[in-house]
Residue, then its C-alpha position, 0 to 999 in steps of 0.5 A: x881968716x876964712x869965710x865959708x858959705x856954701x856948706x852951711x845954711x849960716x855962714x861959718x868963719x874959720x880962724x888960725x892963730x898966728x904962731x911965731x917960733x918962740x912959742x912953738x919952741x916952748x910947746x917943745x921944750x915942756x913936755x907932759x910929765x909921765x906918771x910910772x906905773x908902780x909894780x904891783x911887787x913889793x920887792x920889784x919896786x924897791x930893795x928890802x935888804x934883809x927881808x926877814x930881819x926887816x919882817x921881825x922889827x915889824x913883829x916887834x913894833x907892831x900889836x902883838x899877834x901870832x904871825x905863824x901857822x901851827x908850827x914855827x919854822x926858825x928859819x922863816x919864823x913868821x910867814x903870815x906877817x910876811x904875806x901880810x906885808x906883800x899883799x898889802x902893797x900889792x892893794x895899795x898898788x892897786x889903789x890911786x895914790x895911796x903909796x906916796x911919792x916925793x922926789x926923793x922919798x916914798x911911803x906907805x902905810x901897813x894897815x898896823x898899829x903899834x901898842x898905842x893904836x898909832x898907825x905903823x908906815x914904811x919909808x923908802x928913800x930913792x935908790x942910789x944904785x941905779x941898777x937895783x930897785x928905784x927905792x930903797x927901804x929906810x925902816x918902819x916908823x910912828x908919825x914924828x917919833x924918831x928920825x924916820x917919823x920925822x921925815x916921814x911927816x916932812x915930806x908927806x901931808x897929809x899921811x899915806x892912807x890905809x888899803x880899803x879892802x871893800x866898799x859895802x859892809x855885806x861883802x864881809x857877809x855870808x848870805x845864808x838866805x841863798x840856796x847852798x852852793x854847787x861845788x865841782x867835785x873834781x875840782x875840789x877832791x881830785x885837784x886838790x887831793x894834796x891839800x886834804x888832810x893826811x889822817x882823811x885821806x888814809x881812812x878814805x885811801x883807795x883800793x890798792x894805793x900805797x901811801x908814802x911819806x910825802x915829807x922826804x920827797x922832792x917837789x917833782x916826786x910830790x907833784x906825781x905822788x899826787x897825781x897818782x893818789x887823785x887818779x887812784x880817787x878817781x877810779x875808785x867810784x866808791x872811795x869817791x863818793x865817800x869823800x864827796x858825802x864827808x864834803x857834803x856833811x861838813x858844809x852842810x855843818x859850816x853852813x848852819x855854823x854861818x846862820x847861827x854866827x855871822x862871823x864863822x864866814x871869815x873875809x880874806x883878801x885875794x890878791x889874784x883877782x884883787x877882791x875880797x872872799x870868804x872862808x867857810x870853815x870844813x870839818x873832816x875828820x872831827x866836827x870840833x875841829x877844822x881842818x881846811x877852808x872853802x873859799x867862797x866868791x860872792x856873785x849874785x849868788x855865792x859861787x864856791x870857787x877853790x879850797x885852801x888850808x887853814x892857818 
């Protein structure tokens, strides 16, 4: 022990305790465990074998629901399930302790359901090859039906949760009191021009463009097909304003659609930024039909941001 009087107004005493070797021994020999950070990639954190076969038995056991865009594609037959499934993961990584881990067995729920409303839950026992993925998929299950479910409530209680999406039931609201949003034409005709519809863009063509079947080229050949169009738009002052006034107009429709009916503003998850969005439905062509989205990000103001199709 020390006593120390000179720095302070009331005298101070300073005490080291005694340490032998046997227990510093023991702060060595138990180190704080490490929590792994889990990858934000279905596929990186765990092996899915046949990824497709794998999505069609979630197809079978989940409610039914069309899992495809317009046109079904044989060899990859349900595309949105698959996206599904991949950005759920990506929120649940995002969430703390939602994807649940034992020593030799991990899980997660999917946010499905089955016939019965029961939730639907992936299991994913620990990688044997060491070289692959730390986990391997066993199979989708139903809590305490079959070996799987079986398993799964042995090792998890209580059950993995759901992804939560949003903490406030107005993020899934389209605000119609705000003043109608700015957009950046460039952004959205001229960045975008692929994603417009092909019978919009044939009667709106600019002076001197010679349109092509898109179908037969290669990614390369698109993406400079594309830009030529975009610079084509770009050149003709009055082809442009003729797309940006149809933009105009068909907001201006989805807007008014919004007021009317709350739920015309469809919310959608962006797994880039990790926050919810919401769809406002386009018309450009046929005002009874929709052909594209706008995504709008909510601020303190709505902010439209980027455009994408509609499935």
């Amino acid at each position: 022990m020390r006593r120390d009087e000179t720095t302070h107004k009331v005298p101070v005493l300073y005490a080291r305790k005694k340490s032998d070797n046997k227990s510093t021994q023991n702060i060595i020999e138990k180190p704080k465990r490490q929590v792994k950070a889990i990858p934000d990639d279905l596929m990186q954190w765990a092996y899915m074998g046949d990824f497709r076969q794998k999505i069609n038995d979630l197809k079978d056991m989940a409610l039914k629901e069309r899992w495809f865009y317009s046109r079904q594609n044989p060899a990859f037959p349900f595309p949105i399930l698959s996206k599904y499934l991949t950005y759920t993961f990506f929120r649940l990584s995002k969430e703390q302790s939602k994807i649940k881990i034992t020593d030799g067995y991990a899980a997660f729920n999917t946010g499905l359901v089955n016939n019965l409303y029961e939730p639907i839950y992936a299991l994913f026992e620990k990688n044997r090859n060491q070289d692959k993925q730390e986990w391997f998929f066993l199979e989708f299950c139903i809590s305490g039906v079959g070996r799987a479910g079986k398993t799964l409530v042995s090792n998890f209680n209580p059950l993995p949760e759901r992804a939560h999406y949003f903490s406030n039931p107005s993020e899934l609201i389209y605000d119609s009191n705000v003043p109608e949003p700015q957009l950046n034409w460039n952004h959205i005709i001229l960045d975008n021009v692929s994603r417009l519809p092909i019978d919009f863009l044939e009667e709106n063509k600019p002076d001197g463009f010679l349109f092509r079947d898109t179908s037969t080229m290669s990614t390369i050949e698109k993406k400079q097909y594309y830009f030529d169009l975009a610079a084509a738009i770009e050149n003709d002052s009055k082809r442009f304003r003729t797309i940006k006034n149809r933009f105009s107009d068909s907001l201006s429709l989805a807007l008014k659609r919004v007021e009317w009916n709350f739920k015309t503003a469809i919310p959608m998850y962006y797994p880039s930024n990790n926050k919810m969005s919401l769809l406002l439905p386009l018309s450009l062509i046929d005002d009874d039909v929709i052909d594209l989205d706008l995504v709008t990000k909510k601020l303190s103001r709505v902010t439209i941001w980027d455009i994408q199709y509609c499935r």
